[in-house]
N, C-alpha and C positions, 0 to 999 in steps of 0.2 A: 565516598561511601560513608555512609553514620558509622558513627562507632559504635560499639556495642557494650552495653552495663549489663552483668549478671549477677544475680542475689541469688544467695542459697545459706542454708543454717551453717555448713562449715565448706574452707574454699580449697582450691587446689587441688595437687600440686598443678604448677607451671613447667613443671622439669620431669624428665624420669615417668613420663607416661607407661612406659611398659611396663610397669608398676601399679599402673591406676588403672582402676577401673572404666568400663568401655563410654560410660557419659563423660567422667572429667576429661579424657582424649578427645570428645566429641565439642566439648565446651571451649578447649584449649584452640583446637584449631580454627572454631567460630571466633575466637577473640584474636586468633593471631591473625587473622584472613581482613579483620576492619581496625584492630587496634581495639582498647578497650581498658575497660576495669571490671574485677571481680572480688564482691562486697559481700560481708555475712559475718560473721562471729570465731573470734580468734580461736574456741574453746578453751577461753582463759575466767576465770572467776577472779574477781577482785572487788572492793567496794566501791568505786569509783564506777564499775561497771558499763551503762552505754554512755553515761557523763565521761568517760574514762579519754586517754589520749589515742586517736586512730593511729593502728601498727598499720603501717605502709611498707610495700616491697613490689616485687616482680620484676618484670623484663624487660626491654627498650620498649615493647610495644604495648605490652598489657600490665597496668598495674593489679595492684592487691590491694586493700584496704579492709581491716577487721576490726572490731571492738569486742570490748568485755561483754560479760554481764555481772548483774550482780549474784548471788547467792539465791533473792527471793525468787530474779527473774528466770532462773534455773531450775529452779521447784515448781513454780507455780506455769510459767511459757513452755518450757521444755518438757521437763520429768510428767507434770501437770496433765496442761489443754493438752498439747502435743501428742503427748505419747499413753497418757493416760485416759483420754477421752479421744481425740481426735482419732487416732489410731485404730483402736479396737471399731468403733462404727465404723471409721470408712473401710474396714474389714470383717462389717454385718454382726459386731461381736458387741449388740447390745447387750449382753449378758455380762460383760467384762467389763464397760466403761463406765467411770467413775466423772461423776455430775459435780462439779464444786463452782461452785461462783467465783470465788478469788483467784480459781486456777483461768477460769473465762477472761473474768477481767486481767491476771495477769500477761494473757496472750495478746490480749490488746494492746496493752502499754507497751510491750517487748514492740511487735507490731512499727508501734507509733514513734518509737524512740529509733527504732532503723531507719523508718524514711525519714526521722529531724536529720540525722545523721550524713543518711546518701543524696539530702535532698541537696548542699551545699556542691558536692562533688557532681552532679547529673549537668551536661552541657546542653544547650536549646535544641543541637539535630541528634542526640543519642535516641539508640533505642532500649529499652528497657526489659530483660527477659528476667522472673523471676520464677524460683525453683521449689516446689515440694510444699505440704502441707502447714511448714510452720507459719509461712505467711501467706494464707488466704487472704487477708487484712491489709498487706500491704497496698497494693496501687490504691485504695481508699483513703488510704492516709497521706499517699501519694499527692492524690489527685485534691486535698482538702486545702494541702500546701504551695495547691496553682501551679502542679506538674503536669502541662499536657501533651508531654512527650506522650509514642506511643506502647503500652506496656503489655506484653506477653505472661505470659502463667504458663508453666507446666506442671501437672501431678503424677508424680511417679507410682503413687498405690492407688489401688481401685475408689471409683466415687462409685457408692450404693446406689440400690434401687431407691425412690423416692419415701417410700414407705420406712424403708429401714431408716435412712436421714431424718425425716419427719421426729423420729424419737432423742432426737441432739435437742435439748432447750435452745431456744433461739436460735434454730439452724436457716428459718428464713432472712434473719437479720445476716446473719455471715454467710448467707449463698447471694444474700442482694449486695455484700460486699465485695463478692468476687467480681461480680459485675463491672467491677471498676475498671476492670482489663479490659483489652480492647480482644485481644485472642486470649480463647481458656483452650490448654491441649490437655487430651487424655491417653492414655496407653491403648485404647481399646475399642471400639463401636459401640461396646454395650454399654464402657462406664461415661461417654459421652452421650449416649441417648438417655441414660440417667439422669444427667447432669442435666438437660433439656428439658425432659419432664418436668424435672423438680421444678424449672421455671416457669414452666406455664401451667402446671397442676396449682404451685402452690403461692406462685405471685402472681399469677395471670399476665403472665406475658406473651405475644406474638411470634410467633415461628417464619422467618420470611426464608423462602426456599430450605434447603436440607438443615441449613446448621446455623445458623442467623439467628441472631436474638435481637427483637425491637426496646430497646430501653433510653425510653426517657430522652427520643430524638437521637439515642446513640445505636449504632449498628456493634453488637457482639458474636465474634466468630466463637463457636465450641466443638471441636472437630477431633476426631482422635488423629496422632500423630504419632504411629508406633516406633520403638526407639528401637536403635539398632543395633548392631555390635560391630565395632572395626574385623567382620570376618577375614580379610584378608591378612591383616596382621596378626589375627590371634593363631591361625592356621600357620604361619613362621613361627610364631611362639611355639607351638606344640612339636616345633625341630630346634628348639634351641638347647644350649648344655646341660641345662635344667630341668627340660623338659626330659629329653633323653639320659639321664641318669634317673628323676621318678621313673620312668617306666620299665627302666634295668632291674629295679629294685622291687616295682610290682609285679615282672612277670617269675623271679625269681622267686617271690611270695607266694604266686597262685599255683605255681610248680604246674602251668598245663589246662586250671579251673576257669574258669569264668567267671564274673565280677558284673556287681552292679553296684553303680554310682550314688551317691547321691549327697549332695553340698547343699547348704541353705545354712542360713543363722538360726540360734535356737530362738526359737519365736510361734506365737500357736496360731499364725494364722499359714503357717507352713505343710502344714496336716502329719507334723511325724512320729507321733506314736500310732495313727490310721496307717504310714507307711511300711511300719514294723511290723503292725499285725498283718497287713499284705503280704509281707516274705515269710510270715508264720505261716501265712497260708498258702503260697506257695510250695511252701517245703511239704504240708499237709497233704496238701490235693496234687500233686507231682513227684511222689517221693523219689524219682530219680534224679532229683535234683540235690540230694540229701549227700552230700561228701563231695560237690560238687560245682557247687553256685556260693557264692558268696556276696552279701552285700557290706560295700561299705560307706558306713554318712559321716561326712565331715560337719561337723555341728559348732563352728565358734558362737559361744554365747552374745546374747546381744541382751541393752539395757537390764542390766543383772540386780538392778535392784531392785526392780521392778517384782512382788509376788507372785503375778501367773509367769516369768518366765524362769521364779525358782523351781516351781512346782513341777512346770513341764520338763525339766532338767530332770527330776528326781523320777516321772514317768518312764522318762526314755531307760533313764540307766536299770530301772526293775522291768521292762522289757525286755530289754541286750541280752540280763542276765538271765530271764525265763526262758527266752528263743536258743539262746548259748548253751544253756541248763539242759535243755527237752531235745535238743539237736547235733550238739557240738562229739567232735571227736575227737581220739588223739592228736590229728594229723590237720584238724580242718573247726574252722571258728564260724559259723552262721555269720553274724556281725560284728564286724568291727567298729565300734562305733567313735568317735574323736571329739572331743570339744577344742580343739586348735586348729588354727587355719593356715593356708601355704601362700605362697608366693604366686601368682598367677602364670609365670613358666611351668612351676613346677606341680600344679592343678592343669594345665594341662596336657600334661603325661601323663597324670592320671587317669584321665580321661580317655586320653586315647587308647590306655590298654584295658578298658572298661569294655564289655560288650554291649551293655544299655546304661541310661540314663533313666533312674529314678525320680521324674519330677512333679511331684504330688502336689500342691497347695489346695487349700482349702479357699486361700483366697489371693489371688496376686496380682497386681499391677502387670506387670509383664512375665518377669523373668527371664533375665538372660542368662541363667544357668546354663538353659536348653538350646540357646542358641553358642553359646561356649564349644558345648560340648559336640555340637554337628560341625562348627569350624576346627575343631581341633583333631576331628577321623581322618583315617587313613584312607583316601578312594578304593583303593585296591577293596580294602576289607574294613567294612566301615561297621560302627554299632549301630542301635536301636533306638530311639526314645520314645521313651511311657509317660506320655505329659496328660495334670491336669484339665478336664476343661473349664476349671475355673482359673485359669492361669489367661492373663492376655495373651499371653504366647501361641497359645490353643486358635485362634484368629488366624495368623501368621505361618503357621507349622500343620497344615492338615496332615501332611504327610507321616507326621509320628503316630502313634497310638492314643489315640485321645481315651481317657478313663474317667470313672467318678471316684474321686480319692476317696468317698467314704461306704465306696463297696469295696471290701477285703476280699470277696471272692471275683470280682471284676477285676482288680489291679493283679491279681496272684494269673486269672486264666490270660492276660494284656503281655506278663513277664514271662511267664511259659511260650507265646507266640513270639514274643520279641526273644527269647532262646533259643527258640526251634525254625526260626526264622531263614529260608533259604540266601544264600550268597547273592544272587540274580534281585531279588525284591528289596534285599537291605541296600545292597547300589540304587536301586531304581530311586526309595525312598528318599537316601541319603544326598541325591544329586539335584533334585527338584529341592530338597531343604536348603542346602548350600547355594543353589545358584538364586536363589530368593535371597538369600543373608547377604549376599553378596553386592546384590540391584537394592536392596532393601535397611541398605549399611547405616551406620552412627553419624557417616557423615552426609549421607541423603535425609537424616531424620532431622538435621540440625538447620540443614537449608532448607526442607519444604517449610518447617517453623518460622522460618525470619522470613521467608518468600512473604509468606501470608501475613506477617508483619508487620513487614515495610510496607503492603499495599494500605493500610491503615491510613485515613486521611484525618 
């Protein structure tokens, strides 16, 4: 069998999966299953940067290999295109993203210096899967340097409607560079039939059956391939010592009340100052919920130097305190809100003694919050979820509550149902979600992707 090379912005771990998140478990067992290497950025800064000496490690089967960057390619690759342009559009937020030319160009060169890099280490029958937003660019730079192994792509955050994209400068040059791949995957139906348009609205390209792209004698697949969550393992997790002392300690807290969820990084394409005002309104239009329901969001920050994610930091906390101020009691806090994050045992004990799931985004790639959290109920007596339908998850999950995060009185009447929700319907609900998450797991998401891979001639 080929072996398998994976590129992604940062790698790992190889060890202590129960730790890791449900794709690096997903990635680990695709590389231990063929052998492999897994290549991308030490998160190390120095001046030497991708010129710098390759950090090497791993395990009998799978290596590791990272490099620097430098400083500029940090600002201008990462902080920059990445996160400062790329990000906000492919999360419809032309209002947010910031147009610089140096930061373009610097995504190129970062780009172009990973595949000089991987291009030495790639064997004639590997196959090539590379990961997430930073390198659209790559298999082009790839492919310049006379790589004609076969190379996969997956995008873990939403690609836009064609229109919204259309407003990136030069976004047909870096959509006709994705092209370089042989398979492009998406989280979703919608953000692949996006991703199709844009090529035949705005490069005129050929649609051959459902998912087919004709390019330039080259056949490209674009198919959503939604990612899954190791449900079976995470549903142990939520019995493990960790999990079961969180949950000692939240039901000890809620003295009896009931609890609503809700996790995500602080970031605004998450919709959560739309979600606070929804339990305002909740408590508004249900006042029996009022000494009674609590929500709580765990909010670790993300890219914090970023300005809109100070701002929306300083939003949330004069919420907490309005909703806390206009509602709270002696005995009883509307929201709790946290900027620190847990251990993944011990989120999901959270979870379990949660009765719904809070999971609002404004714009999401997937989200496997929502799938966490139906792997980690109790069958006997399971909770609710309140999911986005801009959430890819929304695809996957008809059976939760599907909502528009930016009706406050739609998500407040969705939480009032998901409250008052009979025993008999939250089983019904809960057992068609789980037994989907189940058929539908990290490591079925991992083989349909290479299946369609390897068929690459």
């Amino acid at each position: 069998m080929s072996r398998l090379v994976i590129v992604s912005n940062r790698v790992g771990p190889l060890k202590d999966t129960g730790r890791a998140g449900g794709l690096a478990v997903a990635l680990v067992d695709a590389l231990n299953e063929t052998g492999g290497l897994w290549f991308g950025w030490s998160g190390g800064i120095s001046e030497e940067g991708t010129f710098g000496p390759l950090q090497e490690g791993g395990s009998r089967k799978v290596s590791m290999a990272t490099i620097d960057m430098t400083q500029a390619d940090y600002d201008e690759f990462y902080v920059g295109f990445a996160n400062k342009t790329l990000w906000p559009v492919l999360h419809y937020r032309l209002d947010l993203a910031v147009f610089d030319r140096r930061a373009e160009e610097g995504y190129r060169r970062v780009n172009e210096r990973f595949a000089v890099r991987l291009r030495p280490l790639v064997q004639s029958d590997d196959i090539i899967w590379v990961h997430d937003y930073h390198f659209l660019s790559l298999a082009a730079e790839l492919r310049a340097m006379d790589v004609g192994n076969p190379i996969g792509f997956f995008l873990h955050i939403p690609f836009p409607a064609p229109e919204i994209l259309a407003g990136l400068p030069n976004a047909a040059t870096l959509v006709r560079r994705m092209l370089a791949y042989d398979v492009i995957g998406f989280q979703s139906k919608r953000c692949a039939d996006n991703f199709r348009r844009f090529a035949i609205e705005e490069l005129d390209l050929v649609l051959e059956g459902e998912d087919v792209l004709k390019v330039e004698g080259r056949r490209v697949t674009a198919r959503a391939f939604p990612i899954g969550i190791d449900a079976a393992g995470y549903s142990k997790q939520a019995m493990s010592p960790e999990a079961r002392r969180a949950m000692a300690r939240m039901e000890k807290l809620l003295n009896g009340r009931q609890q609503i969820i809700g996790v995500d990084r602080i970031d605004y394409s998450k919709g959560l100052p739309e979600r606070f005002r929804a339990f305002e309104r909740l408590l508004e239009d249900y006042p029996e919920n009022r000494g009674r329901v609590s929500l709580m969001q765990v909010a670790p920050p993300s890219r914090s130097e970023l300005d809109a994610y100070v701002e929306i930091r300083r939003e949330l906390e004069e919420l907490t305190g309005h909703v806390n101020g206009r509602f709270g009691d002696l005995d009883w806090v509307p929201i709790r809100y946290m900027t620190r994050s847990f251990q993944r045992r011990a989120l999901a004990g959270i979870y379990r003694s949660s009765r719904v799931a809070l999971v609002t985004p404004l714009r999401d790639g997937m989200n496997l919050v929502a799938k966490e959290y139906v792997a980690a109920q109790r069958a006997e007596d399971p909770g609710v979820v309140v999911l986005s339908r801009f959430a890819g998850a929304a695809e996957q999950m008809p059976e939760a509550l599907i909502v528009n995060p930016h009706s406050a009185e739609g998500v407040a009447a969705s939480l009032q149902h998901a409250l008052t929700m009979s025993l008999e319907e939250r089983r019904q609900r809960w057992q068609a979600l789980f037994d989907r998450l189940c058929e539908e797991d990290a490591a079925s998401w991992a083989r349909s992707f290479m299946d369609t891979l390897r068929q690459v001639h």
